[in-house]
N, C-alpha and C positions, 0 to 999 in steps of 0.2 A: 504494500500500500504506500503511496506517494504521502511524501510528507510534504504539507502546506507548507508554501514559501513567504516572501514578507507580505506581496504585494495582495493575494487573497486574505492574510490578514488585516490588511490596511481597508479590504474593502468588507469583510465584516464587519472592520470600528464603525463605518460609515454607512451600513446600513441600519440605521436608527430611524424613529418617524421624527425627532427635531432637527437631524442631522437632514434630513432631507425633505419634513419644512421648510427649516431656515434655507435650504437653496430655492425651495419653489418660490418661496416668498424673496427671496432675493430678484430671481429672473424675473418672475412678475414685474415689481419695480422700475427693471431695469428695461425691459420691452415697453412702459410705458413711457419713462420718461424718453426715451428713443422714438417713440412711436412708432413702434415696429409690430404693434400685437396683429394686425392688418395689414400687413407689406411679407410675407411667409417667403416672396422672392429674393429678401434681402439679407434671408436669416440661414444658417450654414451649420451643417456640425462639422462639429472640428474634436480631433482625439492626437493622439500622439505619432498616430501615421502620417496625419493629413488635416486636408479639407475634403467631405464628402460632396460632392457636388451634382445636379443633373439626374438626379432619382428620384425613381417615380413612388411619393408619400405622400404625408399628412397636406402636403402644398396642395394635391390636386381637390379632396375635399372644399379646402380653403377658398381657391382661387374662385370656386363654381358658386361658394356662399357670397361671395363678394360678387360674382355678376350677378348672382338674384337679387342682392338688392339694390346694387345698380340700378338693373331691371326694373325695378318694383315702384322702388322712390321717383326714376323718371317716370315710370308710367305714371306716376300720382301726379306729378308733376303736368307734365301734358293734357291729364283729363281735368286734373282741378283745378288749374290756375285759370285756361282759358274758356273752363267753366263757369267758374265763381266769376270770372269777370264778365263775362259775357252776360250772365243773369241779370249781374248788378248794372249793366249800363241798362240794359234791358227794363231791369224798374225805371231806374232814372227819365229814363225817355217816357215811360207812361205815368210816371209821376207829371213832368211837362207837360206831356199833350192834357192830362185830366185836373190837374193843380190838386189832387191828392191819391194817395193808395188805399185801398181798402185797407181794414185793420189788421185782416190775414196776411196782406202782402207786404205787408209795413212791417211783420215781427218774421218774415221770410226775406226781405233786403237787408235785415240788421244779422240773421242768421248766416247770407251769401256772404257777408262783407268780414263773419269772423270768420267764415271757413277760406278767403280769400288770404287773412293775415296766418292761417296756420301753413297753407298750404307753402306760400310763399317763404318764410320763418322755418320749419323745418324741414320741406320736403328736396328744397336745393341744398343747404348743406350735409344732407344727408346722401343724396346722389352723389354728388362732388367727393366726399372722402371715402364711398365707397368706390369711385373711380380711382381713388387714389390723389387726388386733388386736394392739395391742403389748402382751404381757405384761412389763412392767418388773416384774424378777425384782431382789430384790438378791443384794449378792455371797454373801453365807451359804446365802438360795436356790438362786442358780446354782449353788453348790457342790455341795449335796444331790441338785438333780436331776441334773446332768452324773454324779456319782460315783453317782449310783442306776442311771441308765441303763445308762453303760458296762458296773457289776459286774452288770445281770440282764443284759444282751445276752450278757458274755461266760458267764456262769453258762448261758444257752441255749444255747451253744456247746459248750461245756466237757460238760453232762448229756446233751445229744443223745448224745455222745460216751460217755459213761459208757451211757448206756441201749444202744447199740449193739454195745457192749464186753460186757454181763452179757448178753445176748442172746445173744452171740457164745459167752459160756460155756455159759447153759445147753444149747443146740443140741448141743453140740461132743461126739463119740462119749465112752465111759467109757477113755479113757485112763488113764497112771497120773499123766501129769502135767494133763491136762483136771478127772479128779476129784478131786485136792486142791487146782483153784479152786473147784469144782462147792461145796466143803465153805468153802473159806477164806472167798471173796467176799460170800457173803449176808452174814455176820452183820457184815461192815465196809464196808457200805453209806453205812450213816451219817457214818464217820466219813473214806469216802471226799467225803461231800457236804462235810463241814466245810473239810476241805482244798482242795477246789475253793474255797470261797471264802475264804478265807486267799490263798491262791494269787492271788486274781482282784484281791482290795484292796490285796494288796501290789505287782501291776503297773500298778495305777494311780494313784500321788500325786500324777500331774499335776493329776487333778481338782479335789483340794483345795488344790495349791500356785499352780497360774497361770487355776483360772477366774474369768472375774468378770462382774459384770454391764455390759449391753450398754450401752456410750458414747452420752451423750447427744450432747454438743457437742465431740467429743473426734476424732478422724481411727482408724481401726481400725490399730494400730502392724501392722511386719511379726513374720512366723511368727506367724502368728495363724489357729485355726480359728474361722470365724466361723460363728456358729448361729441366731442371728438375732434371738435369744432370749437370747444368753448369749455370751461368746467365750473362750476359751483363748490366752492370751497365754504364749508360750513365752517366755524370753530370749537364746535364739539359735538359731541354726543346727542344731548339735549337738544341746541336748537335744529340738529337732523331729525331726530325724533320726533319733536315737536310739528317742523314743516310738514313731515309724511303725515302724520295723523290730523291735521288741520286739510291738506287736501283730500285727505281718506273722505273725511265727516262730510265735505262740501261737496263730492262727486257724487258720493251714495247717496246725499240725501238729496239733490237735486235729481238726479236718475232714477233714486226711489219715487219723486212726486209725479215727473213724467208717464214712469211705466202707472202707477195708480189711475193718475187723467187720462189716459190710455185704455186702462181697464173698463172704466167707468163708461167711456166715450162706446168700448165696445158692447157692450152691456145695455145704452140707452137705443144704438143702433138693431140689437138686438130684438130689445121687448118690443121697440116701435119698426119691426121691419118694413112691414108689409103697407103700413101708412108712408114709412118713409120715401119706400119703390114707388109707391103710388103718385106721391108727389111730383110737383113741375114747380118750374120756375125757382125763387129765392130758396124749398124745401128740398130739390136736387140739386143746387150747388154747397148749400151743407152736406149734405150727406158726402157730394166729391170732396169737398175740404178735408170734413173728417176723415176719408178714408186715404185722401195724401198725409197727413197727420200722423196717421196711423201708422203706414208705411216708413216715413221718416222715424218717426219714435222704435218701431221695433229693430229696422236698420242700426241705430244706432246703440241700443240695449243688447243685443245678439254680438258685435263689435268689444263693446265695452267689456259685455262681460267674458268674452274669449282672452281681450287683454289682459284682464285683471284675473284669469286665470293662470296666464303665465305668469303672470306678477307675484301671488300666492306663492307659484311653484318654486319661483325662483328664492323667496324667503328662507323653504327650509333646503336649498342645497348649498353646499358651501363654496362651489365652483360652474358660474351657471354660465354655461353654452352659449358664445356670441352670437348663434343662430338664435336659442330663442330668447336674446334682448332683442338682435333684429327685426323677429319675429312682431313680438311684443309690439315695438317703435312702430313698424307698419300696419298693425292693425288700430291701433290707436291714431293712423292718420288717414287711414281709408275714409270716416264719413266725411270729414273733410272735404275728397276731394269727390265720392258718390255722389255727394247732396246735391246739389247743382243737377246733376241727369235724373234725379228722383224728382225734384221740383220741375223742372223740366216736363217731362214724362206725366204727370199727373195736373200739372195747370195750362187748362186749354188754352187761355188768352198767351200766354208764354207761348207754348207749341204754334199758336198761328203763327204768330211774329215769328219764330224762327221758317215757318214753312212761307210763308209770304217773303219773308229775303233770299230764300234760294231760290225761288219761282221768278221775284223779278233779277235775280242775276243770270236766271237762264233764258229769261224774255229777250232779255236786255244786248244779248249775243248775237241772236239773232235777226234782234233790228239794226243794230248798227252795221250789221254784212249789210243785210237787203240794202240800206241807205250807201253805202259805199259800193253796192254793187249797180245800183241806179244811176248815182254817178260816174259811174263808168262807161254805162249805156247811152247817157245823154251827149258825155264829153266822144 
């Protein structure tokens, strides 16, 4: 029997679980402050023969989760940006022509314009350093777009909620206390919107107090959210703690009020079917309201809580898979960028105007030949 030499000794001293903690925890560190955890092409093993190079590993997983979400965030991009704006000129113009919006369409252009600031905020820098594109942001930057983001994501939350809530009312039989909201809620629309966002700036000062921009040569300190593009440097424990369960309480319970107006809305559509089918006029454009309403609220309840299931998941493991934060980050930006083709899709006046400017662009081709081709004839 061979007798152990020094070097199998040296590597049982080193087989420990702190001995080889402290090196995962070391490399970790060190891949961040490098920003290397997402560049696998620039990272080598190296032993005492060599450098291993040009082998097919752990790189080709990598490289293929990096085009997904490439993939993913551009597509979000492409469909939500020139969605969300397109909507919103869209009000805007029938705002003009009419000198106001109905009350439904009025808490739907304040909805397009926060899914326009999320989509915009984090859907391109998220493309970009999954490209491999470092957007060095400064800190004044990173401020802006972290605190833009946050307050439209939360303002989508927060109006979903409000639009499900005035839905909720209008539906709701002529009670005595139904119709003194029937009368109260319209005309304090607005100045429900303002309060949401009051509401939404003053729960967020972390943005402005601990983001900064993303360490060149620096190690990423702890309680840190890191964005890849930006980080969030808490100063302890506490006020991390403190932040996560203040957006906990504010998401659930506004997604909790939603899905309930939701409930309710289904419920009232239910008992009153058959009078509601029957109806015309001002009684079947409720009913289409609610059931856009309704589509939007579950879209985005089904989203949420798939996100916040990774999110859970990710609590009790101690090393969680850059797939599913990835994961996580793009389902959390999909209504965003859906909503726009949902509203779309379900409000007819919206769908004309879109089919009425392709109609006359395609008119419009045609006369200008004939007229050019007239002129040809005469000359």
């Amino acid at each position: 029997m061979r007798r152990p030499d020094n070097l199998d000794r040296a590597w049982a001293a080193c087989a420990m679980r702190e001995v080889v903690d402290q090196f995962y925890t070391l490399l970790h560190g060190t891949l961040e402050a490098l920003r290397l955890k997402d560049k696998p092409s620039q990272i080598y093993n190296c032993d005492e023969t060599g450098f291993a190079m040009g082998r097919d590993g752990p790189e080709g997983p990598m490289e293929v989760r990096l085009a997904l979400k490439a993939a993913g965030f551009i597509g979000l991009g492409m469909v939500g940006i020139p969605g969300n704006l397109g909507v919103l000129l869209l009000f805007c113009r029938l705002f003009l022509a009419q000198g106001r919006l109905p009350h439904n369409e009025f808490i739907l252009s304040q909805l397009v314009f926060a899914n326009l600031m999320v989509t915009l905020c984090r859907g391109i820098p998220q493309a970009l350093t999954a490209l491999g594109i470092d957007p060095f942001f400064s800190n004044s930057a990173c401020k802006v777009i972290i605190l833009t983001y946050r307050v439209g994501r939360a303002m989508s939350i927060t109006i979903t909620s409000l639009l499900s809530s005035y839905q909720c009312v209008v539906i709701a039989p002529p009670t005595p206390g139904w119709t003194w909201l029937k009368r109260w809620v319209p005309g304090h629309l607005p100045h429900a919107i303002a309060f949401l966002y009051g509401l939404n700036l003053i729960i967020y000062p972390t943005a402005i107090l601990y983001t900064r921009a993303y360490p060149t040569n620096s190690t990423i300190p702890e309680f840190t959210l890191n964005l890849k593009f930006c980080i969030v440097v808490f100063p302890g424990p506490t006020s991390y703690l403190v932040n996560g369960v203040v957006y906990i309480i504010r998401d659930f319970a506004f997604v909790g009020l939603m899905a309930a107006a939701a409930v309710y809305v289904m419920l009232v559509l239910h008992r009153h079917r058959r009078q509601v089918q029957g109806l015309q006029g001002a009684g079947r454009k409720t009913e289409e309201a609610s059931r856009a309403v309704l589509l939007l609220v579950c879209t985005y309840v089904v989203l949420f809580s798939l996100a916040n299931v990774l999110w859970v998941y990710s609590l009790f493991v101690s090393r969680v898979h850059p797939a599913v934060t990835d994961t996580r980050v793009f389902l959390a930006s999909c209504y965003s960028a859906i909503s726009p083709v949902l509203i779309t899709a379900t409000n007819r006046k919206l769908a004309t105007y879109f089919r009425c400017g392709s109609k006359r662009k395609a008119t419009d081709v045609p006369s200008s030949t004939k007229s050019h081709a007239s002129q040809m004839t005469s000359t």
